[in-house]
N, C-alpha and C positions, 0 to 999 in steps of 0.2 A: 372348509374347502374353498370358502370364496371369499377374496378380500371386499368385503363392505366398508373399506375408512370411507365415512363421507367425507366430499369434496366440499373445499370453502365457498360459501355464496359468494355470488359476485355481485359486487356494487355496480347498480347502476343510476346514474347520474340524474338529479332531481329534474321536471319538466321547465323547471324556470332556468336550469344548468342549457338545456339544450335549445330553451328558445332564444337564452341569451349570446349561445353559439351562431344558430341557424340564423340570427339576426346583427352577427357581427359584420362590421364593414360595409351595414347597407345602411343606403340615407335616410334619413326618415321623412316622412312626408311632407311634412311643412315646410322642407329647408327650399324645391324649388320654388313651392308660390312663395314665400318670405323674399327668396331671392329674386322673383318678379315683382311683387313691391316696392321693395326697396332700389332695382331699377327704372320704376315709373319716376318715385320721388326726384331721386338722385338724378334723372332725366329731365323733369321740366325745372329742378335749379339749372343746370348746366343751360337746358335752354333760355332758361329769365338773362344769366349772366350774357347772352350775343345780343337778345333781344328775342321775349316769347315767342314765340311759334308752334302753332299744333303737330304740323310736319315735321319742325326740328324738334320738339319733344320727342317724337313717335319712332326717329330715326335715331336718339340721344340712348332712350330708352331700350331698344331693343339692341344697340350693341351694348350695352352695359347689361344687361341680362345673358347674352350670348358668352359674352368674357366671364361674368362671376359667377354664371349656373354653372357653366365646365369644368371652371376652378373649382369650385364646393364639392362638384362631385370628385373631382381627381382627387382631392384632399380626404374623402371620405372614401371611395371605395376603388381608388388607382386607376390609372393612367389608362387601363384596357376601357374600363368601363365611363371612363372622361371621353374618350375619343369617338365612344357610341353616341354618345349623350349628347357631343358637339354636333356632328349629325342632325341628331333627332330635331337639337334645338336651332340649328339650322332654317332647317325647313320650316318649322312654327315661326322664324324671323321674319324668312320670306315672305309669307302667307300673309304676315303682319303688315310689313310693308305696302305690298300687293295692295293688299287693301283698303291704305291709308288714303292714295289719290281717290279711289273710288267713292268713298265716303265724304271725301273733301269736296272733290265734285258735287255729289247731290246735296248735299248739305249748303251750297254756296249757290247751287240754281234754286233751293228752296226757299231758303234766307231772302235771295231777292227777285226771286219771279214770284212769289206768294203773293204776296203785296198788291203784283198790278194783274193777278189773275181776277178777273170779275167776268160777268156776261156782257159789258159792254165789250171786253176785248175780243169775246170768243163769236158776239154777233155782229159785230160792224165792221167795218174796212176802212182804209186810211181814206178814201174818197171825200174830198172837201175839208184834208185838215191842211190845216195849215202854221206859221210860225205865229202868228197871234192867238190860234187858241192854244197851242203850247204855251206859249209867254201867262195866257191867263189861268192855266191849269199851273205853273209854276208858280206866281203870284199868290194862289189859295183863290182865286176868283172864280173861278170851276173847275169842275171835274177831269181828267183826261179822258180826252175822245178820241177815237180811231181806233183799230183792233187790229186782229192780226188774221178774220176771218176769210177774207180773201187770200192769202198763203197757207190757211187751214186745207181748205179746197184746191189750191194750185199743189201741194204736197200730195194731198190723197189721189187727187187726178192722174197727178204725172208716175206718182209711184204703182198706179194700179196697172196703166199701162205699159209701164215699163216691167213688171211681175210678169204678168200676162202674154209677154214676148219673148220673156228671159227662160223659165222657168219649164215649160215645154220643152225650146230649144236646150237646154241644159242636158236637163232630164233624159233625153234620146241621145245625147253626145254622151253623156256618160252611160247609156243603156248599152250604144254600139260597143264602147270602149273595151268594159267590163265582157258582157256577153258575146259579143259579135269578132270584135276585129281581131281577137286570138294575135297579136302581135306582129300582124299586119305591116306594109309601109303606112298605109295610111295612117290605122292606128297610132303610128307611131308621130307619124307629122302633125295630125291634131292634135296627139299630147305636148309636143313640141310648141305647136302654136297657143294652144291654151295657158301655156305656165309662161308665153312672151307676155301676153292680154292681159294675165295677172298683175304682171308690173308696168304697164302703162300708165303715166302720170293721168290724171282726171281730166286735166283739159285738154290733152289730145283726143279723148274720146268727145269731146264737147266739140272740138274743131273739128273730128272728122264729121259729125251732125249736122253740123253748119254746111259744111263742106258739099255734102251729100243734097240737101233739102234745096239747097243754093243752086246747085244743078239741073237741079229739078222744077223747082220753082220760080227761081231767080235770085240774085243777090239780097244776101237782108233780112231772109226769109225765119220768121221767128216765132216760133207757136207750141204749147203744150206736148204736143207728139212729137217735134225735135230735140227737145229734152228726154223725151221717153226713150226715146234711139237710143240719146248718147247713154242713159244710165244703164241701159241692155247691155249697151257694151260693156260695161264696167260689172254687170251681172253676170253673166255668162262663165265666167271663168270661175266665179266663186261655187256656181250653182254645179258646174261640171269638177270640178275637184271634189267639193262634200258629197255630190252624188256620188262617182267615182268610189270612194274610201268606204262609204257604207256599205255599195253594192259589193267590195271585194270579203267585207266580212263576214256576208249570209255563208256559210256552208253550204258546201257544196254537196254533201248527204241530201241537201231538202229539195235540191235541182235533179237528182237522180234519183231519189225516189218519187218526185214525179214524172219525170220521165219513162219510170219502171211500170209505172200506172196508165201508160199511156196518153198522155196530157204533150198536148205538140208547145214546142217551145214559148211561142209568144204569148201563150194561156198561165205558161209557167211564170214566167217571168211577171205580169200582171196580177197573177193570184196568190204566189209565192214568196217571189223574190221580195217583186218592193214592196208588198205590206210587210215581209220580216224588216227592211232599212227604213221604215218613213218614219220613223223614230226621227233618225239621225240626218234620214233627207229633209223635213219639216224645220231641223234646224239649222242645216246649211242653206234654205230659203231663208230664214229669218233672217243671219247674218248675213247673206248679199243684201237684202231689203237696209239693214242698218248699217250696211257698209255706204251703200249709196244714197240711202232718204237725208242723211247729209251731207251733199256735195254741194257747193256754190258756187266753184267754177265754171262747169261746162253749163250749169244753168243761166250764166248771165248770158253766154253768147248762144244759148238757143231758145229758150223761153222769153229772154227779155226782164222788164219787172213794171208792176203796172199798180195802182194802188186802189182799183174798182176791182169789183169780181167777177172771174169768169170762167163759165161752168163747162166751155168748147173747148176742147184740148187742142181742137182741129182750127183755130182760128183765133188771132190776138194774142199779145201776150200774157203770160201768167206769172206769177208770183209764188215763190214759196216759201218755206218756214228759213230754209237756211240763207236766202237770198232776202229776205227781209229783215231777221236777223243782221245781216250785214250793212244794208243799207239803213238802220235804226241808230248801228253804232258809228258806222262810218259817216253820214252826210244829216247827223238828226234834223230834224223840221225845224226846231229853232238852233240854230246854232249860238245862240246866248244863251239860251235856256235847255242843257238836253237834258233833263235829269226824266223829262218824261218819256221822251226815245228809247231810253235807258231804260226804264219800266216797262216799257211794251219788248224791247229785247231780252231782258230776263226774262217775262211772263211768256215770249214764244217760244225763248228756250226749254223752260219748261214744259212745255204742252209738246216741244218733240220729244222730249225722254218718254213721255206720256206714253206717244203714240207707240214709242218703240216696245215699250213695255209691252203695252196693249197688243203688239204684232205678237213679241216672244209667247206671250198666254193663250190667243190664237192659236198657233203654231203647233202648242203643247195638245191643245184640245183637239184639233186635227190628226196630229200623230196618234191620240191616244183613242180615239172613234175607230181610224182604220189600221191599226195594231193586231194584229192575231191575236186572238182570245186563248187564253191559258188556264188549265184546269181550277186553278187558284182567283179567278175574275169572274 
C-alpha cells in the first residue's frame, strides 16, 4: 500500500571541500605584516637614496605599506573589502606618524641632555660662571660648572603660583557656566570672553603683567608673582573649557537623584558632580600647567633672568627653566666655546619634560584618591 523506493543519499561535501570554500578570497595572515615589512625595507632604501633620515624612512615607509597593503587586499578579496581595509590602514598610518615627532623628540632630549645631567647641574646655579671657566671645561681642563638649580626653583615657584590662582578661578567659572547660568547673558559673555583669552598670543598676557604691576608699583617692576599673573592668564581659559566639557558629561540622573534625596545644590555639586569629572578636570589642570611651564616670553618681561637663586617670588628677579634655556642657547658664556651652554640647555631641557611628566602622574593619583569608589575598587 505504501511506496517505500528509498531516496538516493546525498552527497555531502568533504570538510576540507568546505573549509577550502569558507576560506576562499580571504587573505591570509602573513600577507599584511609581509606587506609591512617589506615596506620598512623598501622605505629606508628610498630614504638612503635622498640622504637617510629616521623621519623620512618613517614617512617613505608608511605610504608604501598604505598603497601595497590595499593593493594585496583588493587583489585578493575585491575592491569592497580594499576600501575597508584603506580605512583601517589609514588610521594605523596616522597613529604611526603621530608618533614618530614624539619619539623623535625624546629620543633627541635624551641623546643630549643625559650627558650633562649630574648633581652639579641639578645643585648649583650659574652664580660666578663665567667665559673662562667655560673655555676650561671645553679645553678638558675641568669640569662644567654652573647648573640650572636656580631656574629649578624659579619654574616651580612661579608655576605653583600661578596653579594656585588659576585653578580655583577656573574651576567656579566653569562651576557657574555648567550649573548656574542656564544660558544666561552673562553665561554667554564669559563664554565669549574665555574662547577670545584662549587665543591670545603669550606676550600679550606677559605685557599686560607688566603693565599692571607697573601701575602699581612703578615702572620696571619685575619679580616672581608678575610672572605668575601673566601665566594665570594664559591658565584660565584652559582650566575653564576642560572644566566646562567634564562637568557637561556627568549625567544628569546623578544631580536629580540627589536632589530627590534632598541634598541642597552646592552639596550636590561638591559631593557629586565633581568627584564624578576630576578624572578629566585633574587633566585639563595638568595640560594648562604644560601649556604654560613653558612659556619664555611673557617671562622675560616680568620675572626678569638672574643667574643666583631666589626663593621670594615677592622680590627680585627669577629665572626659569624655559628662560634659561633660551639664554644658554641664545647668548652662551663663552661665546668661542658653547658646546658647554649647550649641555646645560639639553640637560634643563630635559629636567622639564621631567617635571611635566612628574605633574601628568600627580594628576593621575589625585583624580584616582578623589574618584568615586565602584563596587569593582
Amino acid at each position: 500500500m505504501f511506496n517505500t523506493a528509498s531516496s538516493a543519499p546525498v552527497a555531502t561535501p568533504s570538510s576540507g571541500a568546505r573549509k577550502a570554500r569558507l576560506t576562499s578570497n580571504q587573505r591570509p595572515k602573513w600577507l599584511v605584516p609581509a606587506v609591512g615589512v617589506a615596506s620598512i625595507v623598501a622605505g629606508a632604501a628610498l630614504s638612503a637614496l635622498v640622504g637617510f633620515n629616521v623621519a623620512l624612512w618613517a614617512v617613505f615607509a608608511a605610504v608604501l605599506f598604505l598603497v601595497a597593503a590595499t593593493l594585496a587586499v583588493s587583489l585578493v578579496e575585491g575592491p569592497r573589502n580594499a576600501a575597508d581595509s584603506l580605512v583601517t590602514y589609514l588610521v594605523y598610518t596616522a597613529f604611526a606618524l603621530a608618533v614618530v615627532p614624539l619619539i623623535s623628540v625624546i629620543w633627541t632630549v635624551l641623546a643630549n641632555g643625559l650627558p650633562g645631567l649630574n648633581a652639579n647641574l641639578l645643585l648649583t646655579s650659574m652664580n660666578g660662571v663665567t667665559g673662562a671657566t667655560d673655555n676650561a671645561a671645553a679645553s678638558g681642563e675641568a669640569p662644567v660648572l654652573g647648573g640650572a638649580y636656580h631656574a629649578i626653583v624659579g619654574t616651580v615657584s612661579i608655576t605653583f603660583w600661578a596653579t594656585l590662582m588659576s585653578v580655583p578661578i577656573g574651576l567656579l567659572t566653569a562651576i557657574y557656566l555648567v550649573e548656574y547660568s542656564k544660558g544666561a547673558w552673562l553665561g554667554r559673555s564669559i563664554t565669549f570672553f574665555v574662547d577670545v583669552m584662549t587665543g591670545i598670543p603669550s606676550i600679550v598676557a606677559g605685557l599686560f603683567a607688566a603693565a599692571l604691576f607697573g601701575l602699581l608699583f612703578g615702572p620696571s617692576t619685575r619679580f616672581g608673582f608678575v610672572a605668575a599673573v601673566a601665566l594665570t592668564v594664559l591658565m584660565i581659559p584652559t582650566v575653564v573649557k576642560n572644566t566646562e566639557e567634564m562637568l557637561k558629561i556627568v549625567p544628569n540622573e546623578l544631580r536629580e537623584a540627589s536632589y530627590a534625596l534632598g541634598v541642597r545644590k552646592w552639596r550636590t555639586i561638591t559631593k557629586v558632580v565633581i568627584p564624578t569629572a576630576i578624572s578629566g578636570i585633574a587633566s585639563g589642570v595638568t595640560l594648562a600647567i604644560a601649556r604654560v611651564i613653558g612659556e619664555t616670553a611673557p617671562l622675560l618681561v616680568t620675572a626678569g633672568f638672574a643667574t643666583s637663586i631666589n626663593w621670594n617670588s615677592f622680590s627680585g628677579w627669577m629665572t626659569t627653566l624655559p628662560t634659561y634655556i633660551y639664554y644658554q642657547i641664545l647668548t652662551p658664556t663663552s661665546p668661542t666655546n658653547p658646546d658647554p651652554s649647550l649641555q646645560r640647555a639639553w640637560a634643563a631641557a630635559l629636567i622639564l619634560i621631567v617635571i611635566v611628566m612628574l605633574l601628568n602622574l600627580i594628576a593621575r593619583l589625585v583624580a584616582r584618591a578623589f574618584a568615586p569608589k565602584t563596587a569593582g575598587r
